[in-house]
N, C-alpha and C positions, 0 to 999 in steps of 0.2 A: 756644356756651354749652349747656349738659345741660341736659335736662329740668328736675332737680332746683333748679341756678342760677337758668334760667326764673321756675320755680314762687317760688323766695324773692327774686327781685326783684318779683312780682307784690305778692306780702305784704308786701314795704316799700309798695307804693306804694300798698296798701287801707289801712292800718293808720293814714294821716292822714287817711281820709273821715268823714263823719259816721255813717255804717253801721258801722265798725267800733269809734268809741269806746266804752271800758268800761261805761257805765252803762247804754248802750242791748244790748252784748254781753250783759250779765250781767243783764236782761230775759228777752232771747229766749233764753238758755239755758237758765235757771231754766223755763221754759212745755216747753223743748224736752224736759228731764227729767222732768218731770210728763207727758208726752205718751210718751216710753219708756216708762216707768213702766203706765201703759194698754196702750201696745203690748204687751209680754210678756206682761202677766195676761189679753191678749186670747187671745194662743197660747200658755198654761197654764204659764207661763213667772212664776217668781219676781218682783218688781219690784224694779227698783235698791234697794237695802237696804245696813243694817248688815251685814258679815260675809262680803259680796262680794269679791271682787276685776274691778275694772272695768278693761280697757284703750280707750283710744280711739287711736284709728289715724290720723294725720291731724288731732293735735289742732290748730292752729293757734296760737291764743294762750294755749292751756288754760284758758280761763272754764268749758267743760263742764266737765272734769276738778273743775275747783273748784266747781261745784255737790254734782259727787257729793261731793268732801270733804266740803262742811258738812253734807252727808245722812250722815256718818259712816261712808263711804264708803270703802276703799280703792282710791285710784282714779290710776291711772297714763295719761299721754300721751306721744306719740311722734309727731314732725313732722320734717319737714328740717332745721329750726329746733333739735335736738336730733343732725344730722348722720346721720339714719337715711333713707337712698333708699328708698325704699319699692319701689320697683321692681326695686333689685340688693340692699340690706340683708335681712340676718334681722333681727327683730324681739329686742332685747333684755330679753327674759322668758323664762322657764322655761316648758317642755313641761307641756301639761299642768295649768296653775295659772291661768287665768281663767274668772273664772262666767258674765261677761257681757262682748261686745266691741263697739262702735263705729264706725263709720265715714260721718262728716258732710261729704256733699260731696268724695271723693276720688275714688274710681272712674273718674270718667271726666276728670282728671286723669291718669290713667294710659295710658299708651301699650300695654302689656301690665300686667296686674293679677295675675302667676300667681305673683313673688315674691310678694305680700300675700296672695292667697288660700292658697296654700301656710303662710305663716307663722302666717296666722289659725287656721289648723287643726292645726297643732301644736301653738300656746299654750292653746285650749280646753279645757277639762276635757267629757271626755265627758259628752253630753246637754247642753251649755252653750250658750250663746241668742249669734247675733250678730244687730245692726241694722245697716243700710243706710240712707243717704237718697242721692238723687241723682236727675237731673233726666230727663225720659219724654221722651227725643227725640221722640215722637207729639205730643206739645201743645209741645215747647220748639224745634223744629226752624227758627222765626224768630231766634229771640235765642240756642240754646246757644251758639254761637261770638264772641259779643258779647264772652265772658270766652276773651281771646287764650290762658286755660290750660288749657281745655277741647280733649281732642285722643282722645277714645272715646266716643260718644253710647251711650247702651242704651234699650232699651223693657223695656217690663216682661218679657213674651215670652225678650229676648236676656239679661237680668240672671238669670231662675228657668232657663235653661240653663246658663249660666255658675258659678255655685252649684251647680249637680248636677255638672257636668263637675270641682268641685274637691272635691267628698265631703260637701255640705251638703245636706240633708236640712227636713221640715216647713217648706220653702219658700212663705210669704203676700207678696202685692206688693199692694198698694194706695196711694192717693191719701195723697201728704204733708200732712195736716192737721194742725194745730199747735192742742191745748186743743178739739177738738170732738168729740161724743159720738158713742162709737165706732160706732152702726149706720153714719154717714155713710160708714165705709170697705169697706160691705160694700152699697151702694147698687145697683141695677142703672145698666150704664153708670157707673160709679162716678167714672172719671177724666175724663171728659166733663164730670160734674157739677162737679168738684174744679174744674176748669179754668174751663168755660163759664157754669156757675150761680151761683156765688159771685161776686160781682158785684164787692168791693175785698178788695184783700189785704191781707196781717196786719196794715202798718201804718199802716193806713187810719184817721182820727183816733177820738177815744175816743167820741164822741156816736153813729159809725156801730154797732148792735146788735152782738154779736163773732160771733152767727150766720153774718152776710152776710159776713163777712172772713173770709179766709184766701186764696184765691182759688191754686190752685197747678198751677202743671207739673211738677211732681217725685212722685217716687213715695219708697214708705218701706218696707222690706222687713225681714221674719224668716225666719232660716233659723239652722236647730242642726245641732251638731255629735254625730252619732252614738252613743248609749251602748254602751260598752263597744268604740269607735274612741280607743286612743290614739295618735296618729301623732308 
């Protein structure tokens, strides 16, 4: 079986958990978008808006996609699920025509990532903002392989060389926080604290303060695409 086959029988069989039903989906995406939204304007970058064009790479079930919609959003997804390999496909968009791109949890899903990074950087419109999220093999190195689709670990370190080696630029990596104020991703020891300090994670019940939660091995990355690079 391909990678690709892999990866969409894994998503039949999350897609009947209770993690992945809609209503608890479309929670964590709606926080996850408000938390882009920060990201960019942290690195002087636009926030998901009207008048965008958004791709998300790796959408899954398109809940993201669908927040940016009802942000009035144009906002496109592409997953396997859509017949697009991410690893042998080109990207079915146009050169040059996205403001802002996506990418939730794929990366290290991928075996080589240099079809997607390649593709990412053609569809960009110069000076256009991509995010990353994916998990800091430095704190995840117990459990990354728990998920049988996990088959690339990065650290922060090997993610901001990998992004320079495919032409991206004003590269920041810090701690996956979801809805916390932004000094927390510029903390000394930052990923230590994401990790060790925060004592329950996001979905730790509602009486715990939202302070103490979040609790994360994953890191969350920006990095643009060059002005005046149209590839």
């Amino acid at each position: 079986m391909s990678n690709e086959g892999h990866i969409s029988r894994y998503h039949q069989h999350q897609r009947g958990t209770e993690a992945w039903q809609d209503d608890r989906q479309q929670k964590l995406k709606r926080r996850v978008f408000e938390t882009f939204c920060q990201w960019l304007e942290i690195n002087g970058h636009a926030p998901l808006q009207t008048g965008q064009r958004v791709l998300d790479v790796g959408s899954g079930s398109g809940v993201f996609v669908e927040c940016c919609r009802d942000a009035g959003i144009e906002a496109q997804g592409v997953d396997i699920g859509d017949g697009v390999d991410l690893e042998a496909d080109p990207l079915p968009v146009d050169d040059n025509s996205i403001d802002v791109i996506t990418s939730i949890s794929v990366i290290e899903h991928l075996h080589s990532p240099n079809m997607m990074l390649t593709e990412m950087m053609r569809v960009m419109k110069p000076g256009s903002a991509a995010i990353f999220v994916c998990p800091n093999w430095k704190y995840s190195v117990a459990t990354f392989f728990d998920d049988p689709t996990h088959v690339h670990p990065y650290s922060p370190e090997s993610l901001a060389q990998i992004l320079k080696m495919y032409g991206f630029e004003n590269i920041e990596i810090v701690p996956w926080l979801v809805k916390k104020p932004s000094w927390m991703w510029f903390l000394p020891r930052r990923f230590f604290v994401a990790y060790r300090l925060l004592p329950f994670r996001g979905d730790a019940p509602r009486w715990i303060p939202e302070i103490l939660k979040g609790r994360s091995a994953s890191m969350l990355a920006f990095a643009s695409k060059p002005n005046g690079s149209e590839l």
